[in-house]
Structures are given as C-alpha cells and as structure tokens.
N, C-alpha and C positions, 0 to 999 in steps of 0.2 A: 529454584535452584538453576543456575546457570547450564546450561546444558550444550556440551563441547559441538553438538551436529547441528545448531541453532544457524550457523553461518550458511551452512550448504542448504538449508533449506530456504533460509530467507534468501540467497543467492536464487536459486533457484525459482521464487517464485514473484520475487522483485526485479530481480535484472534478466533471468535465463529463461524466460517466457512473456508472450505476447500478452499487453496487458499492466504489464506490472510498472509501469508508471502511474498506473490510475491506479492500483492498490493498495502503491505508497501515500498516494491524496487521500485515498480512503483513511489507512493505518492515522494520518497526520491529524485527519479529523478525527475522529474517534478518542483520539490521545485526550483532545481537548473539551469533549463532551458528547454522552453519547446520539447517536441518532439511528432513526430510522431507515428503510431502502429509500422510500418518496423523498426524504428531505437530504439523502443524499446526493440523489439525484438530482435535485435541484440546482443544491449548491454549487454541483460541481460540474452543473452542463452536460450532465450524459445522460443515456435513456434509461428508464425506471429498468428494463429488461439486463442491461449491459452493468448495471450497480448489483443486481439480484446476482448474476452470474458470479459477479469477483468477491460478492460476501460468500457466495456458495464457497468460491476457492478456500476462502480464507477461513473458513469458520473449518471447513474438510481439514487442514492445516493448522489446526489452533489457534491463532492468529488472531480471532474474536471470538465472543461467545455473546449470547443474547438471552435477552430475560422479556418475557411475555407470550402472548401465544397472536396468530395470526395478522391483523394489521396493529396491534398494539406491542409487536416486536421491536424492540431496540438492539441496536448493539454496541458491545464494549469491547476494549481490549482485553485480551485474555489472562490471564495470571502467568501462561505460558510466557507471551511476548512480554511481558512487564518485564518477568525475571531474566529475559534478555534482550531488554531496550535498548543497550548497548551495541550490541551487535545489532541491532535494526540499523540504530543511527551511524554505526560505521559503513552499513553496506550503503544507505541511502545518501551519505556523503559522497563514497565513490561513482556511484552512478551520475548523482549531480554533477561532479566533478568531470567526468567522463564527459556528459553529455554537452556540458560550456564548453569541454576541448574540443568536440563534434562540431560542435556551432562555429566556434572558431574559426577552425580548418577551411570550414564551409566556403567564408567569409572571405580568407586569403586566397582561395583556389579562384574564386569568381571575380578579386580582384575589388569588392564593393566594401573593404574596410575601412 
C-alpha cells in the first residue's frame, strides 16, 4: 500500500543526507537482483565497511530486507519500497536532474564548456 510519508522519507534519506547517492546505487542494484555487502562493494568501488553502514541505514528504514543469517546474508528490496517504487523513482529523477544542472553551472562559471 502506497503510503503518503514514503516521499519525505526517501527525500530524506536519498537527497537530505550524506551518503545517499551511494544508497540510491545500492536501492538500483538490488532492484535488479539481489546481493550481498562483499559483492556490493565490489561493484560499486566502495569499502565493504562504507556498503555495511548504508545497508544498516536502509534496512533501519525499510528500504531492504534480507534473508540468511551471517555471511550468507543477502539483501532485497523491501515490500515497503516496492509498494512505493514510484516515488523512489521520482525522487531519484529529481536529484539526477538537480545534480546534471550542478554539473552544468559548474561548467559555465569556469568557462570550460
């Protein structure tokens, strides 16, 4: 079920805190199958300690859930975020969006466009 406070949270823990660029890598992967901390970490170039932390966040936040016990933990996305994929994907558009106009700006101020 859709749940109307679903925005301010993923607001919140994708754009309005440190980190949540690499949550939404995370959230992206995971969509498409699930994985572990190690091979998250692999994929995505960051340290096993710094992937352990943002599953901490996220799983704290519903956001994932996992199935096994110790290093044969996985994780998935949660039936929470499923039922408001939607709203993931519009926040994570706006920040995209944001961050190209960032890039941008960048670009014109320095004059190297």
């Amino acid at each position: 079920m859709h749940d109307p406070e679903a925005k301010r949270l993923l607001w919140y823990l994708f754009a309005g805190s440190r980190g949540g660029e690499n949550r939404v890598r995370i959230i992206d992967l995971i969509k498409e199958q699930p994985y572990n901390i190690n091979q998250l970490a692999e994929v995505l170039g960051l340290d096993y300690k710094a992937v352990q932390h943002h599953i901490g966040v996220l799983e704290k936040n519903n956001m994932v859930t996992k199935v096994g016990e110790k290093y044969g933990v996985i994780y998935f996305v949660s039936n929470y975020l499923e039922a408001n994929i939607e709203a993931f994907n519009e926040v994570r558009s706006i920040i995209e969006e944001k961050k190209k106009n960032k890039k941008g700006n960048n670009l014109t101020r320095s004059g190297k466009k």
